[in-house]
C-alpha positions in Angstrom: 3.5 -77.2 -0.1 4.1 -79.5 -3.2 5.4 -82.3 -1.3 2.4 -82.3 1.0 0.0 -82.3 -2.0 2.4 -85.3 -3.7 2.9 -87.2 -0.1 -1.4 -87.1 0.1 -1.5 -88.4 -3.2 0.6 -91.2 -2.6 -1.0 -92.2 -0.1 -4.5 -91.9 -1.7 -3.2 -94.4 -4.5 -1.7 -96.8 -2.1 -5.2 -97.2 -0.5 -6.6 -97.4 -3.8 -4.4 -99.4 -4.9 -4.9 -101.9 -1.9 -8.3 -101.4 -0.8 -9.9 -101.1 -4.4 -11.3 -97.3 -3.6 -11.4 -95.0 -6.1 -10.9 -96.8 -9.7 -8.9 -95.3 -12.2 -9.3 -91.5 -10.4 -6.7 -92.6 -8.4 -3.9 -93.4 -10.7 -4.8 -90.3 -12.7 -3.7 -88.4 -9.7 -0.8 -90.5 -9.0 0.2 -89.7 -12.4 -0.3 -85.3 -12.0 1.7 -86.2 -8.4 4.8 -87.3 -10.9 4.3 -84.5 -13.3 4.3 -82.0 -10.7 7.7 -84.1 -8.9 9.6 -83.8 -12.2 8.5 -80.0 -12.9 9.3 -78.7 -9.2 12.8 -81.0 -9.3 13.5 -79.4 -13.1 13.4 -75.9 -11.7 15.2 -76.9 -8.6 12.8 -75.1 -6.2 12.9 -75.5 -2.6 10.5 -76.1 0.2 
């Protein structure tokens, strides 16, 4: 369930990133996708 949410984000910043949608909202998520990568890959969870 974590990747999905990080893959969706990821994809929501690239077409911010290249379409100009969203502002700064998008990398703020972007970000809270990498903070929640790290945790789940420090605990060593599984799908």
């Amino acid at each position: 369930m974590i990747w999905t949410i990080i893959l969706v984000l990821i994809i929501l910043w690239l077409l911010g990133f290249f379409g100009g949608v969203g502002g700064n909202l998008i990398h703020l998520l972007l970000v809270v996708a990498l903070v929640v990568l790290i945790v789940d890959l420090v605990r060593g969870s599984r799908f």
